[in-house]
Each structure stands twice: as C-alpha cells, then as structure tokens.
N, C-alpha and C positions, 0 to 999 in steps of 0.2 A: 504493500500500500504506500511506496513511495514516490510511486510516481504521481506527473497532474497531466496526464492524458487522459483521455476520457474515452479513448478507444486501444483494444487490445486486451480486455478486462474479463469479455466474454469466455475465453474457455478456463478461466479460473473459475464461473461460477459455479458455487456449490460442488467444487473439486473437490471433498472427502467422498462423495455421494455421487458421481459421477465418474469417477477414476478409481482403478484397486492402486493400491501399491508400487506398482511397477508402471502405470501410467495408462494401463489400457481398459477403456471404458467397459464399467458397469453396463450390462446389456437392461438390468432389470431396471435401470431408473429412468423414471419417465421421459425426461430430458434426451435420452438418449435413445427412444425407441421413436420411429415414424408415425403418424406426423409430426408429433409432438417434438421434434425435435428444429422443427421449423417456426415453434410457436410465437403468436406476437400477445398472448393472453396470458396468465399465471392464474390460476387460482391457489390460493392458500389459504392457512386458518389464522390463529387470533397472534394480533403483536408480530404480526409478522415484520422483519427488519431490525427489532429488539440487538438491539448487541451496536447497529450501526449509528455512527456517530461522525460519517461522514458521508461524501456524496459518490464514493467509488459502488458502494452496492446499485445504488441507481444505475451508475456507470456501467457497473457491469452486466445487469439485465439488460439495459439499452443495446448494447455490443453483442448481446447474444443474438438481439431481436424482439425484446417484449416491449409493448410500449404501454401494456396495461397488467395491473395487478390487481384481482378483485377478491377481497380477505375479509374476515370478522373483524379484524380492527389490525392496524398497527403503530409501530413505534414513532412517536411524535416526528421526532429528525427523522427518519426515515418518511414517513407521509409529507414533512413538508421540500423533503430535498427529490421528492420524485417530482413535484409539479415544477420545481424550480432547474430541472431538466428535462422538462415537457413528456415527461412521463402523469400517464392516469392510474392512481388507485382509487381503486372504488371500496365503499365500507358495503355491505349487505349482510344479513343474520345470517343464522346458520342452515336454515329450511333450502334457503333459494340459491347459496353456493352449493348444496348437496344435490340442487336441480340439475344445477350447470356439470356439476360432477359428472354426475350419470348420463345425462348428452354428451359432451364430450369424450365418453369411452364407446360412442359410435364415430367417433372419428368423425363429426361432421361440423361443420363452420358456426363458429360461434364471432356473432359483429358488436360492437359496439359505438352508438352512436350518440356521440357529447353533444351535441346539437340538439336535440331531442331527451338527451339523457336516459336513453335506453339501451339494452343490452336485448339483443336481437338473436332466436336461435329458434330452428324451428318453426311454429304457427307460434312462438310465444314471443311475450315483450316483458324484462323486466325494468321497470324505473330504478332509478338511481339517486341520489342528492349528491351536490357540490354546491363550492362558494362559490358565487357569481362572478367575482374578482377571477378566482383562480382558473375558473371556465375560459374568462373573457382571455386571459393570459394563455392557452391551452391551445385555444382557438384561432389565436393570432399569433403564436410562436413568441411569447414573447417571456424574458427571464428580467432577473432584475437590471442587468446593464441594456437593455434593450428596453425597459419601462423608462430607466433615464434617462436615454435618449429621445424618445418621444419629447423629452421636456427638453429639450438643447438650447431653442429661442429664448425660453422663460430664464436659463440659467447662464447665457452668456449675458442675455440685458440686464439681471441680478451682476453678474460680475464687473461688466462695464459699468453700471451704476455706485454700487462699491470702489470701482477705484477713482470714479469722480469724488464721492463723498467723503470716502475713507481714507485718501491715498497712503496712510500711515499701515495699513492693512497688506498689502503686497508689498 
C-alpha cells in the first residue's frame, strides 16, 4: 500500500482468497470463476470495507472492474472514499441482497440505474437511497478537485480581490 496509483491494484484484490500459496488461483472463489470474474457489481454483507482507512481498496475494486458494491452497510471511510472515486455502494437489508444473491447464481445481468435509483434484474426493480449531493457528483464524474474547479471564476476574483485589499496577504 505504498504506492499512489490508482491503477494496478486489481489483482491484489482479496489475494489470500483468490490465490493458494504459491500464487495460483483458487478455482473455488467466486472472483475467479466465469462470469463472475468479469464482474462490475459486488455484493456483500455488513461493514463491509471495515479495516480500510484508505482509498486503495476503492482503488482496487475499481482496477479489477467493479464500479458498484451493494452490502448491508459499510465502513464509514470506506463508503465515503468509494463515491469520492466515483465508485456506487449501495446500502439495502438483508431480504433483497439474498434476492440479488440467488439471481445472480443464474448467471444473468444484473443493471443498475443511478438515474432512476434502481437496480434492475429480471421483471424486477429494486429502489435504492442516496444523497442527492453524492448522486449529482456520480452522475457528473465529479471528485472533490473537480467540484473546485467548477468554482475557478468565484476563487481567482476572491484572490484578485485579496491582493487588492490585503496586499500584506501574499
């Protein structure tokens, strides 16, 4: 975890679980059997992300491919450093992930649609919640150096303004 690339992260993910010993992939885990190995969804259960305290786990699901994670709940820093790498986790109970469960062991297309805030599989729809903030951000790719810059005009006229007023300031 020493690096700050944000790419190449992927085939560490969940490497005790994915790889024996000597480096050659576990056939039995999910990650490594088809489709599932191309997947852009994760489900999991509660807390998931727990332990992370930085933005390389994001990182490295992003690098595998996922760009959504739908769980009972998870770890604060980890739920907020996935939208702040335009990654979506989604919270839902425990009924309607054990929905998505059992579809997806037919191998067939599960969508999700932030726009809508639905999860699409099947004839079925489920809703979802998010913050309307973190949507709008989602939606328009946007992180926090890319919200700042939306405000560029507001903060050079503050700066120019300041060193008329302040000149003692710079």
């Amino acid at each position: 975890l020493k690096t700050i690339k944000r790419t190449g992260l992927g085939k560490s993910l969940f490497y005790e679980m994915r790889y024996d010993e000597t480096g050659k992939k576990i056939q039995r885990f999910i990650l490594n059997q088809k489709p599932y190995d191309n997947s852009s969804i994760l489900l999991v259960g509660k807390n998931f992300g727990c332990g992370s305290s930085r933005e390389h786990a994001p990182w490295a699901l992003l690098d595998f491919g996922i760009k959504c994670v739908i769980g009972l709940s998870f770890a604060d820093i980890f739920y907020n450093n996935c939208f702040k790498n335009g990654m979506l986790p989604i919270i839902l109970d425990e009924k309607k992930i054990e929905e998505l469960i059992q579809y997806s062991k037919r191998k067939e297309n599960i969508e999700i649609n932030l726009t809508e805030q639905q999860i699409m599989f099947g004839n079925k729809r489920i809703k979802f919640e998010i913050d309307p903030f973190k949507k709008k951000c989602l939606l328009n790719g946007l992180d926090d150096i890319a919200m700042s810059l939306e405000q560029s005009k507001k903060i050079f006229s503050y700066e120019n303004e300041t060193k008329k007023n302040k000149p003692w300031i710079n």
